[in-house]
PDB file of N, H, CA, C and O in Angstrom:
ATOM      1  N   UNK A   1     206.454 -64.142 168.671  1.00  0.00           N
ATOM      2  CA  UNK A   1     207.555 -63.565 169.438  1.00  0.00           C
ATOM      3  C   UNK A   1     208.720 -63.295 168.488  1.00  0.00           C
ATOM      4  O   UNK A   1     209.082 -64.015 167.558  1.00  0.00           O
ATOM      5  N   UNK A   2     209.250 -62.119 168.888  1.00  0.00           N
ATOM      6  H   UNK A   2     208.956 -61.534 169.644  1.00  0.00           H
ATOM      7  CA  UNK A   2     210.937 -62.038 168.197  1.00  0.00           C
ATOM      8  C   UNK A   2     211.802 -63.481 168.354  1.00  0.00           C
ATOM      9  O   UNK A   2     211.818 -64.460 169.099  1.00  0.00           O
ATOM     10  N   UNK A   3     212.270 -63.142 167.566  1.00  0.00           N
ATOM     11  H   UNK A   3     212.257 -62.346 166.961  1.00  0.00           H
ATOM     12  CA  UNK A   3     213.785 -63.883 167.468  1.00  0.00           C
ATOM     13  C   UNK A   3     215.000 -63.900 169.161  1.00  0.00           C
ATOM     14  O   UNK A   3     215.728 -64.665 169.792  1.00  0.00           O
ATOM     15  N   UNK A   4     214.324 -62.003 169.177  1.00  0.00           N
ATOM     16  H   UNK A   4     213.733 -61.382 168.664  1.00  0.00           H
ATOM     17  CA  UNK A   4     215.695 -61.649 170.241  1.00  0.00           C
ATOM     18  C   UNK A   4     214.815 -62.185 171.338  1.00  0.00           C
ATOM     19  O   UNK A   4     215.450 -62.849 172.158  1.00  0.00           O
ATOM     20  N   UNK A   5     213.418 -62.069 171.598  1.00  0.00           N
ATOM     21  H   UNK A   5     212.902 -61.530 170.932  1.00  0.00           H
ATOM     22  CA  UNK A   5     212.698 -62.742 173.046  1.00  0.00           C
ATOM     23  C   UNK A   5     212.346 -63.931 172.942  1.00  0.00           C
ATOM     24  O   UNK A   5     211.969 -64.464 173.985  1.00  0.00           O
ATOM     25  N   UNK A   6     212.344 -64.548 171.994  1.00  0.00           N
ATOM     26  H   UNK A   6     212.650 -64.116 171.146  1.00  0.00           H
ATOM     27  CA  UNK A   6     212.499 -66.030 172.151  1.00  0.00           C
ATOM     28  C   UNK A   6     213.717 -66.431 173.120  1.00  0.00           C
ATOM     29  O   UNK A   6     213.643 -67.011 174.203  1.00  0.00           O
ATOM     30  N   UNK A   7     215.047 -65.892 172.330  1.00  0.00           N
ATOM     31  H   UNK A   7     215.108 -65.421 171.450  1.00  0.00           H
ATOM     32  CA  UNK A   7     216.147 -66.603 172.916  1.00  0.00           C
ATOM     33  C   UNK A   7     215.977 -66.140 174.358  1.00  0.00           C
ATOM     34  O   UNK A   7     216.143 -66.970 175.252  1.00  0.00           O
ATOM     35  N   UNK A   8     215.638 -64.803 174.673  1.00  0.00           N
ATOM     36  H   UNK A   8     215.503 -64.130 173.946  1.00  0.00           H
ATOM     37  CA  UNK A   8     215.756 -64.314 175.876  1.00  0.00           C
ATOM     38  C   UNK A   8     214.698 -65.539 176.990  1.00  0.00           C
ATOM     39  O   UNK A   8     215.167 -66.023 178.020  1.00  0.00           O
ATOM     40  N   UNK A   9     213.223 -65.849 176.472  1.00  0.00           N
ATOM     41  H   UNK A   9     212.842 -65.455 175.635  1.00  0.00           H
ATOM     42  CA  UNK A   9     212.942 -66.357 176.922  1.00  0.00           C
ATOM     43  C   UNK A   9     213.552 -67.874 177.384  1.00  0.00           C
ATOM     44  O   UNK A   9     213.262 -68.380 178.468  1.00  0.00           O
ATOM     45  N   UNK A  10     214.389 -68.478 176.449  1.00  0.00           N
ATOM     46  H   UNK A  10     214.625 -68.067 175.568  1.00  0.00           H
ATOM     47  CA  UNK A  10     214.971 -70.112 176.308  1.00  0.00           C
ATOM     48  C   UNK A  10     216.379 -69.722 177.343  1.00  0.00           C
ATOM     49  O   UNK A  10     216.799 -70.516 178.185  1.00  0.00           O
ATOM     50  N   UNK A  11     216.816 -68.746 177.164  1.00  0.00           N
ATOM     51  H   UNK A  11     216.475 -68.100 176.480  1.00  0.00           H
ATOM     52  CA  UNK A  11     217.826 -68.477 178.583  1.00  0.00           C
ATOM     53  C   UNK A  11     217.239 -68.664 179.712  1.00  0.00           C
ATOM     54  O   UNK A  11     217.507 -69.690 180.337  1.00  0.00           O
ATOM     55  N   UNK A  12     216.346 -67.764 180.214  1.00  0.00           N
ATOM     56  H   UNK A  12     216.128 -66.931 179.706  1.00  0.00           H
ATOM     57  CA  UNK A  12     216.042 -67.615 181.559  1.00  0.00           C
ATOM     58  C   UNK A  12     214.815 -68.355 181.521  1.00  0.00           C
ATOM     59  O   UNK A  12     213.908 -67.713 182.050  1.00  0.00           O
ATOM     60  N   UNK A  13     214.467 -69.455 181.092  1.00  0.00           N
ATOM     61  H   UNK A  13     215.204 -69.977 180.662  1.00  0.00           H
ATOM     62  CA  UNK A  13     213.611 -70.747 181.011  1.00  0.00           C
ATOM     63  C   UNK A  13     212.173 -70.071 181.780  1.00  0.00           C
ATOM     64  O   UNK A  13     211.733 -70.296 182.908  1.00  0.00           O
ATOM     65  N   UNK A  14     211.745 -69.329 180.892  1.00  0.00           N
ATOM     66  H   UNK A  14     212.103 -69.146 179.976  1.00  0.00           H
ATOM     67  CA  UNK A  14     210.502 -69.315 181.641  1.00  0.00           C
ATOM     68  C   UNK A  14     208.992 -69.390 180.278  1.00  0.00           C
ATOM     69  O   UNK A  14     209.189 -69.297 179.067  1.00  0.00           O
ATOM     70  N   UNK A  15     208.058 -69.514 180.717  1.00  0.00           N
ATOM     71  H   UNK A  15     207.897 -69.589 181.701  1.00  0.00           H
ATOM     72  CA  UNK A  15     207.383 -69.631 179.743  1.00  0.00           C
ATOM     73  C   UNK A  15     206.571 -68.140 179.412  1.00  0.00           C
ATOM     74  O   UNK A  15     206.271 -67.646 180.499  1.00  0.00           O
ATOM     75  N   UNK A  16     206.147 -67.320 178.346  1.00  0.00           N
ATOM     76  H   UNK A  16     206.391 -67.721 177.463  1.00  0.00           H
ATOM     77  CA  UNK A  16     205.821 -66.273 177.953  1.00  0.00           C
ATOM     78  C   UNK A  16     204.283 -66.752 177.969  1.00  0.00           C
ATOM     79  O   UNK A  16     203.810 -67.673 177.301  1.00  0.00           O
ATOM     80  N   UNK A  17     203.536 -65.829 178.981  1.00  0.00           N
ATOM     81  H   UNK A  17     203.920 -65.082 179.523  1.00  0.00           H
ATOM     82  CA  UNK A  17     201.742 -65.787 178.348  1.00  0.00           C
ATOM     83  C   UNK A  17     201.642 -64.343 178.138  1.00  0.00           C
ATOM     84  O   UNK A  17     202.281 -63.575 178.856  1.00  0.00           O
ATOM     85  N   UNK A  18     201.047 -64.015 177.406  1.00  0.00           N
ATOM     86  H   UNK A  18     200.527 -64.639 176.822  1.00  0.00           H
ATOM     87  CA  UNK A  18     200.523 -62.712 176.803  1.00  0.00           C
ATOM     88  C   UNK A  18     199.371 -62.867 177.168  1.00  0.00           C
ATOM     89  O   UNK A  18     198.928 -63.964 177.508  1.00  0.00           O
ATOM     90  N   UNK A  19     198.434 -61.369 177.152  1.00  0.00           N
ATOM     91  H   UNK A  19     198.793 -60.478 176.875  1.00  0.00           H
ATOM     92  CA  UNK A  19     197.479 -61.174 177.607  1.00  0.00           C
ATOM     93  C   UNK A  19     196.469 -61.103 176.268  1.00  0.00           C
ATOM     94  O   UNK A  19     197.057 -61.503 175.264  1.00  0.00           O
ATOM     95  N   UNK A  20     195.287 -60.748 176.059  1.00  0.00           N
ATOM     96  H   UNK A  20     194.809 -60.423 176.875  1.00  0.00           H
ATOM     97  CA  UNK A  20     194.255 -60.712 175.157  1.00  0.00           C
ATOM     98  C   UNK A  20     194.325 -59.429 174.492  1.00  0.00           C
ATOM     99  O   UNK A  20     193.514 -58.584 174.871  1.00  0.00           O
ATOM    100  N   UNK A  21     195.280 -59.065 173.412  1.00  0.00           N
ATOM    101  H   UNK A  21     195.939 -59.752 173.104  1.00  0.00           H
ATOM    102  CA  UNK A  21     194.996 -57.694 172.840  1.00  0.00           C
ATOM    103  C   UNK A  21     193.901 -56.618 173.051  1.00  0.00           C
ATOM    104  O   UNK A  21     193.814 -55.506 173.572  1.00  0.00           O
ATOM    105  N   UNK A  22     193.151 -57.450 172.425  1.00  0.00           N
ATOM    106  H   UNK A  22     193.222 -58.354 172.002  1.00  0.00           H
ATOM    107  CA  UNK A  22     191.128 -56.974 172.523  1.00  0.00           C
ATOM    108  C   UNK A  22     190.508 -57.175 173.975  1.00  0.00           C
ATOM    109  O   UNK A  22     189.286 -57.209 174.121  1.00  0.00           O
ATOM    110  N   UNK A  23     191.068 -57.258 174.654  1.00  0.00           N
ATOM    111  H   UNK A  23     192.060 -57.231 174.535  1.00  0.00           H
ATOM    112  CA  UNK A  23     190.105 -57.880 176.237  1.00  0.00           C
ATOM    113  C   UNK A  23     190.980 -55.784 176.735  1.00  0.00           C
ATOM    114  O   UNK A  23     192.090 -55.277 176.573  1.00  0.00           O
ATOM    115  N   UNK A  24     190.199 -55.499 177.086  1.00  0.00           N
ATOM    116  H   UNK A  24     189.298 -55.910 177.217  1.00  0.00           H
ATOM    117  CA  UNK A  24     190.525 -53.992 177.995  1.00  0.00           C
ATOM    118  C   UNK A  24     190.836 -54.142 179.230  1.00  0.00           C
ATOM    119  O   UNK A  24     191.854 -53.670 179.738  1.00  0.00           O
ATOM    120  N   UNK A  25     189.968 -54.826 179.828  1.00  0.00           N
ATOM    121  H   UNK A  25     189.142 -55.209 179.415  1.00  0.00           H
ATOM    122  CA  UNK A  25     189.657 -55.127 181.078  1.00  0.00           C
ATOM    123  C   UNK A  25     191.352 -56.001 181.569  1.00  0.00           C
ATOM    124  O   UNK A  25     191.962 -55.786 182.617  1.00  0.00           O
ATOM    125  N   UNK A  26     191.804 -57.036 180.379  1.00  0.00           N
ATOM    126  H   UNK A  26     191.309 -57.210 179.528  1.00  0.00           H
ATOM    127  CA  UNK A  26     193.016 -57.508 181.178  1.00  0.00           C
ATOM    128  C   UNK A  26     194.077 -56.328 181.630  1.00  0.00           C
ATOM    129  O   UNK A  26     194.775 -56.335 182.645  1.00  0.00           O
ATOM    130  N   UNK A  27     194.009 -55.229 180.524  1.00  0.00           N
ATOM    131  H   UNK A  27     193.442 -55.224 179.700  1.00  0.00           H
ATOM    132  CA  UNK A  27     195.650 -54.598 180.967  1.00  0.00           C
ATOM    133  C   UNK A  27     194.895 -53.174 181.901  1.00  0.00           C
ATOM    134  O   UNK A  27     195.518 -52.799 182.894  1.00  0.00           O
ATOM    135  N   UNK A  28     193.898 -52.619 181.626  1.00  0.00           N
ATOM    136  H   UNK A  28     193.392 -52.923 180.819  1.00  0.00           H
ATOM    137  CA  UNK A  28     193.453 -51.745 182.433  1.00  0.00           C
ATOM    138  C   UNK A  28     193.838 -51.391 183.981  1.00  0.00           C
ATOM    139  O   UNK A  28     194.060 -50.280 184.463  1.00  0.00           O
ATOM    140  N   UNK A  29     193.851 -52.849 184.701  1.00  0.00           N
ATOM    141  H   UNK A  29     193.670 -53.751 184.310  1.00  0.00           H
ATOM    142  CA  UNK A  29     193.842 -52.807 186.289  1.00  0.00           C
ATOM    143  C   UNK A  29     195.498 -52.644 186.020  1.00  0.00           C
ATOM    144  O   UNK A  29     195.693 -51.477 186.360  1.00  0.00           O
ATOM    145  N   UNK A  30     196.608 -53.117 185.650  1.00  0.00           N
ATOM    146  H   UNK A  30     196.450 -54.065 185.373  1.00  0.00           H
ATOM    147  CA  UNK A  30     197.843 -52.295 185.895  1.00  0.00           C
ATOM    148  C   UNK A  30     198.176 -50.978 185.300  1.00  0.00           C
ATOM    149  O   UNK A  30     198.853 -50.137 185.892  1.00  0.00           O
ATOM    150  N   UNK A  31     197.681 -50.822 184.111  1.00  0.00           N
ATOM    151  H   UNK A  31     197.131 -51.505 183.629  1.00  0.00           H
ATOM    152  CA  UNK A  31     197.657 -49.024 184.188  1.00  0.00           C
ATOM    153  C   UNK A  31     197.360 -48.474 185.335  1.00  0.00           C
ATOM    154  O   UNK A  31     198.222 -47.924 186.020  1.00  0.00           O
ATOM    155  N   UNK A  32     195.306 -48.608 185.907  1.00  0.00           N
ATOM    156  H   UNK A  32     194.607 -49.055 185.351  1.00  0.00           H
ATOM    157  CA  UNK A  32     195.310 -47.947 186.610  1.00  0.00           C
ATOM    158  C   UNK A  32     196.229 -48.087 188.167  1.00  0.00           C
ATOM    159  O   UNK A  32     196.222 -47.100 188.902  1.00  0.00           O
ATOM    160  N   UNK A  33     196.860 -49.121 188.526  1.00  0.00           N
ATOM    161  H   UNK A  33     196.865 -49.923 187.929  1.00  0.00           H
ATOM    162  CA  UNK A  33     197.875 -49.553 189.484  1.00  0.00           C
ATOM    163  C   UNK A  33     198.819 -48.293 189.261  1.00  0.00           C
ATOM    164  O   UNK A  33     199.029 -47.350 190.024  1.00  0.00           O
ATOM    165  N   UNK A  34     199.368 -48.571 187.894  1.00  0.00           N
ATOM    166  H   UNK A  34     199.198 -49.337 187.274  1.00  0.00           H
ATOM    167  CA  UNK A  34     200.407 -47.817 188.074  1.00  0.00           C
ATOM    168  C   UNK A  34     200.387 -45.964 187.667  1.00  0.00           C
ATOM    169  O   UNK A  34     201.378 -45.252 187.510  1.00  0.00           O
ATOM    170  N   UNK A  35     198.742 -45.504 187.567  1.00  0.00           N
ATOM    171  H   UNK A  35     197.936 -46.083 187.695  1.00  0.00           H
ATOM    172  CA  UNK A  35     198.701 -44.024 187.828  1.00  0.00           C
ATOM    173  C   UNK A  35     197.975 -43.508 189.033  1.00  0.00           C
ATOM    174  O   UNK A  35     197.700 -42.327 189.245  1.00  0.00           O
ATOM    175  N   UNK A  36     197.665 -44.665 189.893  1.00  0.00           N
ATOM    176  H   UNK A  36     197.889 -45.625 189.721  1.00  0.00           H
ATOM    177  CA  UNK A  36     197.459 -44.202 191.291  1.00  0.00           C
ATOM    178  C   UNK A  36     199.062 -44.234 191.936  1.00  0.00           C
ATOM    179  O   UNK A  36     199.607 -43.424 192.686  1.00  0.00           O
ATOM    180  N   UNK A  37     199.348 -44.933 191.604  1.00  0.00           N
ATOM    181  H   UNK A  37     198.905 -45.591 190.995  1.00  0.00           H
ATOM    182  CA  UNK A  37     201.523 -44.703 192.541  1.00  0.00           C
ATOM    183  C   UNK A  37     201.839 -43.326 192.204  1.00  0.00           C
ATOM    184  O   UNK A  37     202.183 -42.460 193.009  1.00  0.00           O
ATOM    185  N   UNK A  38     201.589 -43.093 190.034  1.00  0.00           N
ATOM    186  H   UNK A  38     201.309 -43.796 189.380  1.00  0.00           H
ATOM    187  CA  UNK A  38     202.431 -41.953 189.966  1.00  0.00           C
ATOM    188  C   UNK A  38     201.501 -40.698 190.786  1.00  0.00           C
ATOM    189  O   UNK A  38     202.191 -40.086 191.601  1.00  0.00           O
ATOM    190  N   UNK A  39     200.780 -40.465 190.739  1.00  0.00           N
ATOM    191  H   UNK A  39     200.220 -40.962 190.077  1.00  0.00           H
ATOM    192  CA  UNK A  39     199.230 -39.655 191.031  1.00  0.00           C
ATOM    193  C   UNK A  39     199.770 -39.530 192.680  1.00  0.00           C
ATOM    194  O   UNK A  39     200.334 -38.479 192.985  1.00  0.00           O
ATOM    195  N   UNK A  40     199.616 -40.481 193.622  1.00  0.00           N
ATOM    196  H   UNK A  40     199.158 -41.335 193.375  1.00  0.00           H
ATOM    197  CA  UNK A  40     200.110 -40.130 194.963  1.00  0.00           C
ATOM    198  C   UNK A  40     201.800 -40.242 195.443  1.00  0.00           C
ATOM    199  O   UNK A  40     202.292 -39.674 196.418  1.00  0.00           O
ATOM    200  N   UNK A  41     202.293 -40.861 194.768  1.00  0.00           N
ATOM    201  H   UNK A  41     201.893 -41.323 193.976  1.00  0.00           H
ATOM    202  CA  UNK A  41     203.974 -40.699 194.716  1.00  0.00           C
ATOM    203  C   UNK A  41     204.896 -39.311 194.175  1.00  0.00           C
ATOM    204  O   UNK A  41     205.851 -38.592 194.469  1.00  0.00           O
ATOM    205  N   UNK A  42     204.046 -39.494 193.368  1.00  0.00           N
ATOM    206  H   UNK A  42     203.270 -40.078 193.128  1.00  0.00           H
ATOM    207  CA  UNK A  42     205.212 -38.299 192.578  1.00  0.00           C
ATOM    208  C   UNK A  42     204.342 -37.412 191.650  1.00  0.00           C
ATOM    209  O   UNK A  42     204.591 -37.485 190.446  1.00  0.00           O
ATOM    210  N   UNK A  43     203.214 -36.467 192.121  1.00  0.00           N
ATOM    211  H   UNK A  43     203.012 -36.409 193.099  1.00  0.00           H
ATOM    212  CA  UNK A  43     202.885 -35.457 192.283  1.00  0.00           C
ATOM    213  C   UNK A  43     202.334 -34.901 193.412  1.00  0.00           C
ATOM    214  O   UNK A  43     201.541 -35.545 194.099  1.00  0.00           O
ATOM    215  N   UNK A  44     202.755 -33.459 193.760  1.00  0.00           N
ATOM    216  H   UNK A  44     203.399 -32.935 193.202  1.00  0.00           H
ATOM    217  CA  UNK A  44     203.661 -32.422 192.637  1.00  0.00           C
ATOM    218  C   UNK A  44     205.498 -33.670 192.191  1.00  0.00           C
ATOM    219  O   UNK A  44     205.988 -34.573 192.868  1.00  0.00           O
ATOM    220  N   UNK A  45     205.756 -33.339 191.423  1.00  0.00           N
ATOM    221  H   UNK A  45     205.357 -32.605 190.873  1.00  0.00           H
ATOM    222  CA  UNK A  45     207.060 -33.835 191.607  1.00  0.00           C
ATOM    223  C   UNK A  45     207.894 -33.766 192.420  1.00  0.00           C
ATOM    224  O   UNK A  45     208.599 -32.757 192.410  1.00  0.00           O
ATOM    225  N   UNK A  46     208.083 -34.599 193.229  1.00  0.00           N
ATOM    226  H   UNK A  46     207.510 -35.418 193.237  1.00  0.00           H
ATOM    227  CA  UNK A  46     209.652 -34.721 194.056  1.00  0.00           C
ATOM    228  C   UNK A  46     211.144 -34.251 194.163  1.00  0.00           C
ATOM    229  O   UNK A  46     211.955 -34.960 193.568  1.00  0.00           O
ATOM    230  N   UNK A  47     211.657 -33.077 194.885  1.00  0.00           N
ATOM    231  H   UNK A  47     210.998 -32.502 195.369  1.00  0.00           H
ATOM    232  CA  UNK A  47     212.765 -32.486 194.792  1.00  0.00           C
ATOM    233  C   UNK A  47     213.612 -33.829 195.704  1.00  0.00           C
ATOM    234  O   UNK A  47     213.245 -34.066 196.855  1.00  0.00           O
ATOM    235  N   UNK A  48     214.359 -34.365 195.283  1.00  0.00           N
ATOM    236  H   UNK A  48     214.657 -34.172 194.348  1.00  0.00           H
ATOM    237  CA  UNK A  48     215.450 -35.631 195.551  1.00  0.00           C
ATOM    238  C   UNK A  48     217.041 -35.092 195.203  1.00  0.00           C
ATOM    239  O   UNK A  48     217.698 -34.973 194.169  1.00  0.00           O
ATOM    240  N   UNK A  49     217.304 -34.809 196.798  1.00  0.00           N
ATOM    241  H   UNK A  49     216.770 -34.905 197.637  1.00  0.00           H
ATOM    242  CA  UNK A  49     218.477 -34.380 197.136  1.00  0.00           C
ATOM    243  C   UNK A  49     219.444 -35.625 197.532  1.00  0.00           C
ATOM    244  O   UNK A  49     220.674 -35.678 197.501  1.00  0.00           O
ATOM    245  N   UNK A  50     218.512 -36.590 197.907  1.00  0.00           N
ATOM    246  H   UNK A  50     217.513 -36.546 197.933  1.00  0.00           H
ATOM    247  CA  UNK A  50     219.710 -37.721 198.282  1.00  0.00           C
ATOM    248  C   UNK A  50     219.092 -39.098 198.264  1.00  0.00           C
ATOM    249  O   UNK A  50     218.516 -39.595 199.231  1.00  0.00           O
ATOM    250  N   UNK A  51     219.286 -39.776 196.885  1.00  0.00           N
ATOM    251  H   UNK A  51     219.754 -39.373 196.099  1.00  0.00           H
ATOM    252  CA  UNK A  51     218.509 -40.771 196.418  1.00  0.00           C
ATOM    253  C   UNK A  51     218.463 -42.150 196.915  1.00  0.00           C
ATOM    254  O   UNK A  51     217.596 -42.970 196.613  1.00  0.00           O
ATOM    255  N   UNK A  52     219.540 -42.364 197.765  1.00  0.00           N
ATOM    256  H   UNK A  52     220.244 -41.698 198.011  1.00  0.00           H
ATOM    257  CA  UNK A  52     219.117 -43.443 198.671  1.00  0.00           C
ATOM    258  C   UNK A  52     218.097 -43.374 199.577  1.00  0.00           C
ATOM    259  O   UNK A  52     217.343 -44.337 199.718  1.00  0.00           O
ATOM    260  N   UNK A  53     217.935 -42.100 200.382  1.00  0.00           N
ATOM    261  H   UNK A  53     218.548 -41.319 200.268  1.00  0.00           H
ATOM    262  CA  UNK A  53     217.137 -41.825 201.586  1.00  0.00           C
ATOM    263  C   UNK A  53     215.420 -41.515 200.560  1.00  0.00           C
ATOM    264  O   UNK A  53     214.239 -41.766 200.800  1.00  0.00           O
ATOM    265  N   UNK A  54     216.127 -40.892 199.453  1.00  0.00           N
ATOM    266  H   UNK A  54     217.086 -40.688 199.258  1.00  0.00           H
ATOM    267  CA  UNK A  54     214.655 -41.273 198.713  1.00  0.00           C
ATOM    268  C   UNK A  54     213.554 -42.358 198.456  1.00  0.00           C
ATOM    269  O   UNK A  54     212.326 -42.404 198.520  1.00  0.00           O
ATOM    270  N   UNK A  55     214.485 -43.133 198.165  1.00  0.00           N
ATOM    271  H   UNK A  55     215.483 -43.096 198.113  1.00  0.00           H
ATOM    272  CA  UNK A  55     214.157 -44.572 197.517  1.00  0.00           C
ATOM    273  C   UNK A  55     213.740 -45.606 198.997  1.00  0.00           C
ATOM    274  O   UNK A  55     212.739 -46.318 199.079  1.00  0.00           O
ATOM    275  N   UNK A  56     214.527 -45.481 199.786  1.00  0.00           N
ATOM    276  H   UNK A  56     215.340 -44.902 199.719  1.00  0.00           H
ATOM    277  CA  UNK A  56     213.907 -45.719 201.244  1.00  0.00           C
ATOM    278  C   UNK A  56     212.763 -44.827 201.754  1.00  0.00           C
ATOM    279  O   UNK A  56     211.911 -45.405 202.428  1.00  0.00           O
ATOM    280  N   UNK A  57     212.627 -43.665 201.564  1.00  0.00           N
ATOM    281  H   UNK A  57     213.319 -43.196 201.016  1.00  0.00           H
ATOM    282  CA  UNK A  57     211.375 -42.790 201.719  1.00  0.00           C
ATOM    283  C   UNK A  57     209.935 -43.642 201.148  1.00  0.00           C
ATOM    284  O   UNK A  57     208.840 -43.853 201.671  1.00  0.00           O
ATOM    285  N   UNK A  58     210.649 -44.072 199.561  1.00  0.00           N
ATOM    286  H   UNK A  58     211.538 -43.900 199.136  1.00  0.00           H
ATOM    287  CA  UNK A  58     209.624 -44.458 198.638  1.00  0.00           C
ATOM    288  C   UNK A  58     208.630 -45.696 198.737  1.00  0.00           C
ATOM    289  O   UNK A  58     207.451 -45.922 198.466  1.00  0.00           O
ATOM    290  N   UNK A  59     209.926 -46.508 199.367  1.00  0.00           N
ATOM    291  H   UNK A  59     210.884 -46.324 199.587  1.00  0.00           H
ATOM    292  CA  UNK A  59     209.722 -47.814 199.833  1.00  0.00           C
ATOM    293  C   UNK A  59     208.635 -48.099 200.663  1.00  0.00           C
ATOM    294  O   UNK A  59     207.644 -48.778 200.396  1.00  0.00           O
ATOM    295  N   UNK A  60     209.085 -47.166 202.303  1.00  0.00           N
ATOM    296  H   UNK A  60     209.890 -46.614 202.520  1.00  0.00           H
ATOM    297  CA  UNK A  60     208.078 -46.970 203.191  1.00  0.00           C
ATOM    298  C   UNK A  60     206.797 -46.741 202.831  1.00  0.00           C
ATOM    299  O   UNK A  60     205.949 -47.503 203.296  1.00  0.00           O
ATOM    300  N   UNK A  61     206.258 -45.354 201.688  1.00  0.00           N
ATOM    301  H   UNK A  61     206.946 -44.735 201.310  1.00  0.00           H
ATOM    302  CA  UNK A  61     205.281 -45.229 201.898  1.00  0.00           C
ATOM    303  C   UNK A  61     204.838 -46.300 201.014  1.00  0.00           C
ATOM    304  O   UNK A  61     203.631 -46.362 201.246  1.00  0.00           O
ATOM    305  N   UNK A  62     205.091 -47.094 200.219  1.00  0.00           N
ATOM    306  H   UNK A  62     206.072 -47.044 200.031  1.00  0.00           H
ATOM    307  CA  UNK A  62     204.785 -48.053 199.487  1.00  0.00           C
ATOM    308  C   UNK A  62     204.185 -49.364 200.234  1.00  0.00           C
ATOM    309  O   UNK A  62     203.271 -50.084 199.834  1.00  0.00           O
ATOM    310  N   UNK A  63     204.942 -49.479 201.420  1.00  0.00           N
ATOM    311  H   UNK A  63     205.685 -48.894 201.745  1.00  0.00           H
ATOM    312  CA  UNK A  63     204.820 -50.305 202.519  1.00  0.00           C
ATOM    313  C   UNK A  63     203.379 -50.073 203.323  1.00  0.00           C
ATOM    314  O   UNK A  63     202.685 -51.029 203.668  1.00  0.00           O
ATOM    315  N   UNK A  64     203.061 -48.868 203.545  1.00  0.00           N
ATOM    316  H   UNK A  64     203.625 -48.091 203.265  1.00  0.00           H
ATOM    317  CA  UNK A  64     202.266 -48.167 204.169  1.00  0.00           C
ATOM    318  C   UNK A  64     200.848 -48.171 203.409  1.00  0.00           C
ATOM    319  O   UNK A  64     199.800 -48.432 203.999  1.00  0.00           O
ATOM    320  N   UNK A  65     200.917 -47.868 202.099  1.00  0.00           N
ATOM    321  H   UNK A  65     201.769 -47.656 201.619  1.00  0.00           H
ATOM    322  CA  UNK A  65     200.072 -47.849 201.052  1.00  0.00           C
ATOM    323  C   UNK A  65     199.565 -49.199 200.951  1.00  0.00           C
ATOM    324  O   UNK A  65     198.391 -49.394 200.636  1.00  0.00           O
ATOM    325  N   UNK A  66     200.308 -50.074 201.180  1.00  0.00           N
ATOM    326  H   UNK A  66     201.262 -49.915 201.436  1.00  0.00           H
ATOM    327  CA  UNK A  66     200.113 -51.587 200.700  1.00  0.00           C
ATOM    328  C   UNK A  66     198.637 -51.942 202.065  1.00  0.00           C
ATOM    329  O   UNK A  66     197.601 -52.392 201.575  1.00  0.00           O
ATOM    330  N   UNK A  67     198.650 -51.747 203.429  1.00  0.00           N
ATOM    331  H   UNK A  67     199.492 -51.381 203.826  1.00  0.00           H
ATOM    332  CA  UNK A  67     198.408 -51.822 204.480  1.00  0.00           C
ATOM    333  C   UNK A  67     196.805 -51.213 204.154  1.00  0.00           C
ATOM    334  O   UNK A  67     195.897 -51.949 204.541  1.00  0.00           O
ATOM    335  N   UNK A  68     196.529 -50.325 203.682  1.00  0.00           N
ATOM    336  H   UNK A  68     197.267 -49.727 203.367  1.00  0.00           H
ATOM    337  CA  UNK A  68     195.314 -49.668 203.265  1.00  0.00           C
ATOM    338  C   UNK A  68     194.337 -50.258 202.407  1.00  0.00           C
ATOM    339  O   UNK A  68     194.692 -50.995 201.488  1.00  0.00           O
ATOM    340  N   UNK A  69     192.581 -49.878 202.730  1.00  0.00           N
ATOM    341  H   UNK A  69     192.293 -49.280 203.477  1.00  0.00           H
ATOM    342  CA  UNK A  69     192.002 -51.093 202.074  1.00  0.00           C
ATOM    343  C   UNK A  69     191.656 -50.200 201.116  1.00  0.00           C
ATOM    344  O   UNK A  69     191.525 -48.977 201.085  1.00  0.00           O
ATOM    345  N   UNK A  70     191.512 -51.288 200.163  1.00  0.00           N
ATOM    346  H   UNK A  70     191.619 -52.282 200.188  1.00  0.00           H
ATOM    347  CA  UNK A  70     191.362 -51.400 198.359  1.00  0.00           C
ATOM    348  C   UNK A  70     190.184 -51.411 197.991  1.00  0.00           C
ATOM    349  O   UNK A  70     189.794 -52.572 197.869  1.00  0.00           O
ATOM    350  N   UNK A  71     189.460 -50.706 197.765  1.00  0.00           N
ATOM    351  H   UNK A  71     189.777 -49.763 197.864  1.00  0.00           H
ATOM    352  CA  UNK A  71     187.939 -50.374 197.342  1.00  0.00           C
ATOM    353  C   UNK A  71     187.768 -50.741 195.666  1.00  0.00           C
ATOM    354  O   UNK A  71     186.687 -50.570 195.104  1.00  0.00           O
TER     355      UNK A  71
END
């Protein structure tokens, strides 16, 4: 670890696990997590005229999404 995330870690007292460089399989499932959100969230891209009502828009379907089964 750095110097600067050490301390960061000894502030906010938590303990750091890292995942397996060489293991694929550990970081894979949050990539693909996070290009099914961008993939059904935000394409085509989103015209956001008023970013609170967005972000509450976002929320919902996030809410909604969550509710759906996971194959």
């Amino acid at each position: 670890m750095t110097d600067t995330f050490t301390r960061f870690v000894l502030h906010h007292k938590f303990n750091a696990i890292f995942c397996n460089p060489n293991k694929g399989q550990e970081k894979g499932s949050v990539e693909n997590k996070v290009g099914y959100q961008r993939r059904n969230f935000f394409v085509p891209v989103p015209t956001v005229t008023d970013l609170i009502q967005f972000n509450k828009d976002i929320l919902t379907r996030c809410d909604e999404d969550m509710n759906r089964e996971h194959l």
